[in-house]
PyMOL Python script that loads the backbone (N, CA, C, O; Angstrom):
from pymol import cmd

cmd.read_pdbstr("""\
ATOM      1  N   UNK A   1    -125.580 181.348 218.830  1.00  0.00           N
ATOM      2  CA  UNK A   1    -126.988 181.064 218.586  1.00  0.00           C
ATOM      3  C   UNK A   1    -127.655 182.174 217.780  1.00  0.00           C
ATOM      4  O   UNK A   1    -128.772 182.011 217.289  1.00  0.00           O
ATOM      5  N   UNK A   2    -126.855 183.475 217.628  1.00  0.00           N
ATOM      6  CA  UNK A   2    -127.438 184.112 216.718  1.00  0.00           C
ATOM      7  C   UNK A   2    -126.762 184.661 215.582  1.00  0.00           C
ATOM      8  O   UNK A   2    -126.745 185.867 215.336  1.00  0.00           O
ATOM      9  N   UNK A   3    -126.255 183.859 214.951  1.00  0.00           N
ATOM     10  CA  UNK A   3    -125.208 184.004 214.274  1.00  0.00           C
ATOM     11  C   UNK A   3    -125.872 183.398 212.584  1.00  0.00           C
ATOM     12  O   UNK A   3    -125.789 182.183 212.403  1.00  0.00           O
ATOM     13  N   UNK A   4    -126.255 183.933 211.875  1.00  0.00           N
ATOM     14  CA  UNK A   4    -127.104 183.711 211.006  1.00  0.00           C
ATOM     15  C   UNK A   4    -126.186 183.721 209.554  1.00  0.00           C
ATOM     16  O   UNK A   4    -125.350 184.624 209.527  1.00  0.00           O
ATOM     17  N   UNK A   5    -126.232 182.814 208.314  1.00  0.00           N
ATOM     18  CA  UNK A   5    -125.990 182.918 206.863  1.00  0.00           C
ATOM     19  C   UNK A   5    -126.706 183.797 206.679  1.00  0.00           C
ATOM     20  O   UNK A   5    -127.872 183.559 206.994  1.00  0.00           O
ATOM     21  N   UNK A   6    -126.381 185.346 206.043  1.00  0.00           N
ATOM     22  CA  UNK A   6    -127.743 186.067 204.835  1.00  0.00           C
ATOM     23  C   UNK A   6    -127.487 185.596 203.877  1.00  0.00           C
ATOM     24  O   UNK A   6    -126.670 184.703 203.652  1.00  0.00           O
ATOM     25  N   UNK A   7    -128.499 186.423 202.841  1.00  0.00           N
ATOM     26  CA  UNK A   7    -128.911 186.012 201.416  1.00  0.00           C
ATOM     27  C   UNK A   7    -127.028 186.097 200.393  1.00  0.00           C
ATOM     28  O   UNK A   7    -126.705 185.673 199.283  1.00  0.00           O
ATOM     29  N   UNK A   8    -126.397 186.692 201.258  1.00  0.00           N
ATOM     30  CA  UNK A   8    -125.135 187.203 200.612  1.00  0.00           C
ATOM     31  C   UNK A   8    -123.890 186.525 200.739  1.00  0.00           C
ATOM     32  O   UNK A   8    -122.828 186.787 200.174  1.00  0.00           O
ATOM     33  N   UNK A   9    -124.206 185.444 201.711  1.00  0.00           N
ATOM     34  CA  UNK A   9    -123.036 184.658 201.915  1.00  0.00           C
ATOM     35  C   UNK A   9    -122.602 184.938 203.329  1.00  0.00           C
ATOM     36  O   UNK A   9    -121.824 184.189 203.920  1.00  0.00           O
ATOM     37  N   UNK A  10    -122.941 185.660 203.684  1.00  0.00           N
ATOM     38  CA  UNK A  10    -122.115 186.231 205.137  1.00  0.00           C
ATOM     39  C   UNK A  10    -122.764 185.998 205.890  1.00  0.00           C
ATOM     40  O   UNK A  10    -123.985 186.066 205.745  1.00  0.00           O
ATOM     41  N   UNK A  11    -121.978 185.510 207.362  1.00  0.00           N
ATOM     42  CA  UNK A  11    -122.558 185.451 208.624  1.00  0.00           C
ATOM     43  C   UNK A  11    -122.548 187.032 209.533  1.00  0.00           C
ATOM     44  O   UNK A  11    -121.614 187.771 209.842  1.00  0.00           O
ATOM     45  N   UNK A  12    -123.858 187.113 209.743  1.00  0.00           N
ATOM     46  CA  UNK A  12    -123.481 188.318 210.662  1.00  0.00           C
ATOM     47  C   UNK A  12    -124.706 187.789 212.018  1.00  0.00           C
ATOM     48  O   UNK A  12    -125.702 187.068 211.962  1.00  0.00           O
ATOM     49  N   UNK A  13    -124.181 188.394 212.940  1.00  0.00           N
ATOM     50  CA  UNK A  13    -124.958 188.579 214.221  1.00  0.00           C
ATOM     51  C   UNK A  13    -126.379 189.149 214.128  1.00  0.00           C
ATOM     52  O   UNK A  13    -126.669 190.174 213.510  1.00  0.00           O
ATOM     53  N   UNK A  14    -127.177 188.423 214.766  1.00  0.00           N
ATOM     54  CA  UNK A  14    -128.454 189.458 214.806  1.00  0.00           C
ATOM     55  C   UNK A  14    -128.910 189.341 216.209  1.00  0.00           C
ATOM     56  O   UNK A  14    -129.548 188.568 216.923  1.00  0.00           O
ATOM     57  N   UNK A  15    -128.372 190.314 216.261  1.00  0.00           N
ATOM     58  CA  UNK A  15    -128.570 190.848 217.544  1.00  0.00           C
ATOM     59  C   UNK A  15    -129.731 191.717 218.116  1.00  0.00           C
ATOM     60  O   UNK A  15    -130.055 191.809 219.300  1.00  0.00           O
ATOM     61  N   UNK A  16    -130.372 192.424 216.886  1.00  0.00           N
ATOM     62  CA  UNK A  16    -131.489 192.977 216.958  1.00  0.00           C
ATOM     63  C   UNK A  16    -132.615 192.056 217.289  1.00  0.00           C
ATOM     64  O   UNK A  16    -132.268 190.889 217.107  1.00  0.00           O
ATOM     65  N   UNK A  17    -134.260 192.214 217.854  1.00  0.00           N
ATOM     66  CA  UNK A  17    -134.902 191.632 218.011  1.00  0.00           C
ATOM     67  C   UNK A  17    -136.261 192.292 218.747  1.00  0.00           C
ATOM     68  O   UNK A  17    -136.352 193.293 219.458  1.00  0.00           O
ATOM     69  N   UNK A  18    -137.105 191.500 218.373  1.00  0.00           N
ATOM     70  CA  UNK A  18    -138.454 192.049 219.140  1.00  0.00           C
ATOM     71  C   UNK A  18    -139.566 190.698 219.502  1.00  0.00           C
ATOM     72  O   UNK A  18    -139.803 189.768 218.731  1.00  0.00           O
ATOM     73  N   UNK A  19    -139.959 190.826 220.433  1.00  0.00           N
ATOM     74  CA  UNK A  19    -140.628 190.046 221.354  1.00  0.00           C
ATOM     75  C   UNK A  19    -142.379 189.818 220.694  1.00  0.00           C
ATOM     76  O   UNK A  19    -143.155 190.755 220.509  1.00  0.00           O
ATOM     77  N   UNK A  20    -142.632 188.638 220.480  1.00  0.00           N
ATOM     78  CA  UNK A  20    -143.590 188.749 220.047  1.00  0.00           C
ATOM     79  C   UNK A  20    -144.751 187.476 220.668  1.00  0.00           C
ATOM     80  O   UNK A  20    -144.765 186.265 220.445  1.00  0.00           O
ATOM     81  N   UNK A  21    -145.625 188.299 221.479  1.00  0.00           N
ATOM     82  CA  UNK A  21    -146.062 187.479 222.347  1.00  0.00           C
ATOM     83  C   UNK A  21    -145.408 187.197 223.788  1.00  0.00           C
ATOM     84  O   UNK A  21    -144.500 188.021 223.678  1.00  0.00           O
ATOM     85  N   UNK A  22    -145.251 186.758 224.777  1.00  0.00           N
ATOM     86  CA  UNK A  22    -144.212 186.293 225.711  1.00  0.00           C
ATOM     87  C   UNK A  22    -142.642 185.909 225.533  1.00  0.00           C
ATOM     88  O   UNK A  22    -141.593 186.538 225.669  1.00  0.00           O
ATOM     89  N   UNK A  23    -143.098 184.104 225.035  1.00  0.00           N
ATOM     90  CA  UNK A  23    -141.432 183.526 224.421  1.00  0.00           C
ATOM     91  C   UNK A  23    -141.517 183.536 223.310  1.00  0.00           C
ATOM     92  O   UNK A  23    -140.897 182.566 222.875  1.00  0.00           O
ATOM     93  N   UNK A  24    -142.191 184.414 222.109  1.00  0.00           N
ATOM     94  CA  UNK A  24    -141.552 184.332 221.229  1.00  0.00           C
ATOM     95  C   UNK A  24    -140.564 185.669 220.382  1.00  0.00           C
ATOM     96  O   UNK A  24    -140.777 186.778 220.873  1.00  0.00           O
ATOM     97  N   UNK A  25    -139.683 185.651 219.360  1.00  0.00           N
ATOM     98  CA  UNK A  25    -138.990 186.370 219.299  1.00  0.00           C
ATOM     99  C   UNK A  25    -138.821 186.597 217.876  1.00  0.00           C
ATOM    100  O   UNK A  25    -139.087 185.654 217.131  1.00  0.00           O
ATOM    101  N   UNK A  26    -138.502 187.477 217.475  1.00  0.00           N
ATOM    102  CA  UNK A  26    -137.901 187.408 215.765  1.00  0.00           C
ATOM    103  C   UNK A  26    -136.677 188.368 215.793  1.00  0.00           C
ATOM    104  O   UNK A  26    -136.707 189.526 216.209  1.00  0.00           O
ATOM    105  N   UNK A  27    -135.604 187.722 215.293  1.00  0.00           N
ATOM    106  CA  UNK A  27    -134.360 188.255 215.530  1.00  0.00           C
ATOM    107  C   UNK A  27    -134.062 188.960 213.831  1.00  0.00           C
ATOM    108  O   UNK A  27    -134.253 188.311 212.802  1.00  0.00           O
ATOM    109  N   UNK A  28    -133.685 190.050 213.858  1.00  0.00           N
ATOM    110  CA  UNK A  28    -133.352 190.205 212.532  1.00  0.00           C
ATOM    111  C   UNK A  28    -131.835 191.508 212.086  1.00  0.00           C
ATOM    112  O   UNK A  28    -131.048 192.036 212.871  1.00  0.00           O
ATOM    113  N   UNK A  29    -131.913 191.628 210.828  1.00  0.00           N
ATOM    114  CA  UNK A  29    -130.684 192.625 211.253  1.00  0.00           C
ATOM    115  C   UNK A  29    -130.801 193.470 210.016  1.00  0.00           C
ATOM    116  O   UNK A  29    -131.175 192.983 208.949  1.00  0.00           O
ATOM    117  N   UNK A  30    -130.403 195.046 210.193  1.00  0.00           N
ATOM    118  CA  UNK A  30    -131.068 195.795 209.504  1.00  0.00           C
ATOM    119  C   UNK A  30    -130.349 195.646 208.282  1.00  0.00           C
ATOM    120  O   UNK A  30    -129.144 195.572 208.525  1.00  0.00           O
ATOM    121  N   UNK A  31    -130.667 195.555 206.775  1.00  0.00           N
ATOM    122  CA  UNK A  31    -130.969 195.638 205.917  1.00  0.00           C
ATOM    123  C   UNK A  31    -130.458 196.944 205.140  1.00  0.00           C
ATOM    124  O   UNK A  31    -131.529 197.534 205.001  1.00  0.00           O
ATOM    125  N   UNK A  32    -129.549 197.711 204.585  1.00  0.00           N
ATOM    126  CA  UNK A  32    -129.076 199.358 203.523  1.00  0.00           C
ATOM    127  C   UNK A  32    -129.397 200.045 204.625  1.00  0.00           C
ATOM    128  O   UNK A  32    -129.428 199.848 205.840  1.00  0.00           O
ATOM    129  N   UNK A  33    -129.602 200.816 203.949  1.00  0.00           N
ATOM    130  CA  UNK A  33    -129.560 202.414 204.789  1.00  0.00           C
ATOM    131  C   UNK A  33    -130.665 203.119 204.808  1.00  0.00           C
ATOM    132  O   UNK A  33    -130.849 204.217 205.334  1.00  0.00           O
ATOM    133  N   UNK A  34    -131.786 202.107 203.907  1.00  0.00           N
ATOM    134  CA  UNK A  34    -133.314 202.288 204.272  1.00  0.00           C
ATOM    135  C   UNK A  34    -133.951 202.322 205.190  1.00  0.00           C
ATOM    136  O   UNK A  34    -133.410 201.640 206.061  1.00  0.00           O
ATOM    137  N   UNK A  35    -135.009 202.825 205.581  1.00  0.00           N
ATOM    138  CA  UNK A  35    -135.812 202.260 206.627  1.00  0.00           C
ATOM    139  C   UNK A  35    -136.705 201.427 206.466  1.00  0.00           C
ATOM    140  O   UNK A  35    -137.574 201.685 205.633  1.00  0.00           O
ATOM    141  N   UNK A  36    -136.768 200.086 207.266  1.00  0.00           N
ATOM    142  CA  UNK A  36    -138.313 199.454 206.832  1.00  0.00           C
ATOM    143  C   UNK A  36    -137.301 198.085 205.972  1.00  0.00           C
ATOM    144  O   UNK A  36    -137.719 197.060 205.433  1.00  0.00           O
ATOM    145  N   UNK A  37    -136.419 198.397 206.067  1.00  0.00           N
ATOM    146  CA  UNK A  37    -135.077 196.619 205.302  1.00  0.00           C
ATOM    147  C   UNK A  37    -134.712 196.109 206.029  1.00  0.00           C
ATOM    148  O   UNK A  37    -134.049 196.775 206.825  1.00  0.00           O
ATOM    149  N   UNK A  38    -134.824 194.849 206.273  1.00  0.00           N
ATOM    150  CA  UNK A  38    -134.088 193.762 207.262  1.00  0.00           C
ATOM    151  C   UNK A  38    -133.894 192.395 206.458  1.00  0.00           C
ATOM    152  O   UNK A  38    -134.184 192.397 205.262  1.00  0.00           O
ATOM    153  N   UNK A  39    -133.512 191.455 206.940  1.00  0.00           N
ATOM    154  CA  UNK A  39    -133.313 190.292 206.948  1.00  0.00           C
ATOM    155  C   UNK A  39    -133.617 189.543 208.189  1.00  0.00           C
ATOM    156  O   UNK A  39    -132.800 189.491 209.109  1.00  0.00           O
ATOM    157  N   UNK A  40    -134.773 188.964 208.234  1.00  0.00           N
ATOM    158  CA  UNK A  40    -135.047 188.202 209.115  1.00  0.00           C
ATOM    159  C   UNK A  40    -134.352 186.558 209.733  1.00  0.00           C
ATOM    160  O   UNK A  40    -134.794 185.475 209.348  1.00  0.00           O
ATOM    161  N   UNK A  41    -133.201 186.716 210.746  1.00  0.00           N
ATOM    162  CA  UNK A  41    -132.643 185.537 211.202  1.00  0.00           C
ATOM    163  C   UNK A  41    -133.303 184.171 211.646  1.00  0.00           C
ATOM    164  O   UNK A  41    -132.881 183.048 211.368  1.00  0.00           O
ATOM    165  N   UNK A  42    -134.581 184.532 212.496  1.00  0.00           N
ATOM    166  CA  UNK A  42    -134.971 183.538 212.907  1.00  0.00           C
ATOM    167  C   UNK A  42    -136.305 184.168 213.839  1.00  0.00           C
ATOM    168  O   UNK A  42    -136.278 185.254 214.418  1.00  0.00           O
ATOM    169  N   UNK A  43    -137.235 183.395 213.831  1.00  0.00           N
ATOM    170  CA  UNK A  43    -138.371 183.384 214.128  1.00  0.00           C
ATOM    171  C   UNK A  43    -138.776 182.346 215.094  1.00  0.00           C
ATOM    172  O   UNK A  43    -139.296 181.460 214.417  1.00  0.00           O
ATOM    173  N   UNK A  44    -138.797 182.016 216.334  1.00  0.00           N
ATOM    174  CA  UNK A  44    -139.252 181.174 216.957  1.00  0.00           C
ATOM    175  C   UNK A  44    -139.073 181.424 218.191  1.00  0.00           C
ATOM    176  O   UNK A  44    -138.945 182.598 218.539  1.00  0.00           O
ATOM    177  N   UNK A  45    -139.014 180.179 219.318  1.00  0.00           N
ATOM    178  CA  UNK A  45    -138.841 180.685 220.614  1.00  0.00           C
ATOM    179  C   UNK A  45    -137.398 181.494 220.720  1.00  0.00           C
ATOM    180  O   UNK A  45    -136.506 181.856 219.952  1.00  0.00           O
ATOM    181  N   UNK A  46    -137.752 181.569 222.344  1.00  0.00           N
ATOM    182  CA  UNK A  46    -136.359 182.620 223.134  1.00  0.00           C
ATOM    183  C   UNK A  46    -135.779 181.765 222.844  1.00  0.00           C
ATOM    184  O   UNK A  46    -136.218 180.663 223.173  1.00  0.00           O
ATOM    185  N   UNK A  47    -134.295 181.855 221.959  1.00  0.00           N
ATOM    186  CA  UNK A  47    -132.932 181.384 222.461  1.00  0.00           C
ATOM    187  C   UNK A  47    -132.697 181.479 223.368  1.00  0.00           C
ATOM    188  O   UNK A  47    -133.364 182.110 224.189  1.00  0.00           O
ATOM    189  N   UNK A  48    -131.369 180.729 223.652  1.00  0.00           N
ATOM    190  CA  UNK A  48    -130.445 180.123 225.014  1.00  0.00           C
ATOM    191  C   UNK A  48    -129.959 181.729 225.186  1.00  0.00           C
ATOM    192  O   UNK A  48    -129.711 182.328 224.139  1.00  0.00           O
ATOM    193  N   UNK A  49    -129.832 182.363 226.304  1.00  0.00           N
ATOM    194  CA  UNK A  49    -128.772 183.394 226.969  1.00  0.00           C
ATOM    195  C   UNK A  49    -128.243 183.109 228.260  1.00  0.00           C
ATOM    196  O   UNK A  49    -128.842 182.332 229.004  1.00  0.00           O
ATOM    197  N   UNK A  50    -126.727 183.896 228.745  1.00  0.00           N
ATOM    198  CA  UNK A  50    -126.187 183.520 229.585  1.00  0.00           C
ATOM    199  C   UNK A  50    -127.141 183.343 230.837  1.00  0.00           C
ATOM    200  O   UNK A  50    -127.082 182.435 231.666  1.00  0.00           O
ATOM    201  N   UNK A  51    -128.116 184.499 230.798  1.00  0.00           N
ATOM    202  CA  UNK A  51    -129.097 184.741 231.824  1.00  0.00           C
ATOM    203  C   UNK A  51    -129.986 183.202 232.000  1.00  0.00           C
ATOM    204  O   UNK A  51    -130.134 182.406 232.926  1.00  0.00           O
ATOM    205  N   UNK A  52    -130.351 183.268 230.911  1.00  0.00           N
ATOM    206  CA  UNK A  52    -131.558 181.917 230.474  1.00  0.00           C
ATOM    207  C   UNK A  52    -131.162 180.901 229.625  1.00  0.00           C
ATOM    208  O   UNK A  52    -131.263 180.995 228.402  1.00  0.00           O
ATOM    209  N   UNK A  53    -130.750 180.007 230.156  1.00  0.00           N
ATOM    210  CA  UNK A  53    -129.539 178.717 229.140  1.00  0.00           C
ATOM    211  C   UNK A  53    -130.956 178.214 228.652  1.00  0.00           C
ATOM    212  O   UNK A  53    -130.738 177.325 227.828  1.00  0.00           O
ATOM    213  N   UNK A  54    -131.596 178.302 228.726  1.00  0.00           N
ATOM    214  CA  UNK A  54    -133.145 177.160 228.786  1.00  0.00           C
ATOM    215  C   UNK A  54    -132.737 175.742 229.007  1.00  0.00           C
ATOM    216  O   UNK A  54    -133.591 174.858 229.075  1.00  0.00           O
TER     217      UNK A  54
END
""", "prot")
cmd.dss("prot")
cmd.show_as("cartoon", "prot")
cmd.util.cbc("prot")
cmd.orient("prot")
C-alpha cells in the first residue's frame, strides 16, 4: 500500500510520512541529497496497517 511509481520509473517505498490533521496523512520519500526534496506518494486518508486493516 505504499509502494509508489516516481517520476523515474521506479517503485520505491514511502515509508516516510506526516500526519496531517487526525486521519489524514501524506506519505512521501526524500528526494537527492538536498534538503527540502521529496516526491510526494500519496495524500489522503490513513492507509491499511497490520495494526489498523481499516
Amino acid at each position: 500500500m505504499r509502494i509508489f511509481r516516481c517520476p523515474d520509473g521506479e517503485d520505491r517505498t514511502f515509508s516516510w510520512h506526516m500526519s496531517v490533521e487526525e486521519y489524514w496523512r501524506i506519505h512521501f520519500f526524500p528526494y537527492d541529497e538536498k534538503p527540502g526534496k521529496m516526491i510526494i506518494g500519496y495524500i489522503g486518508k490513513h492507509l491499511p496497517t497490520v495494526k489498523y486493516p481499516n
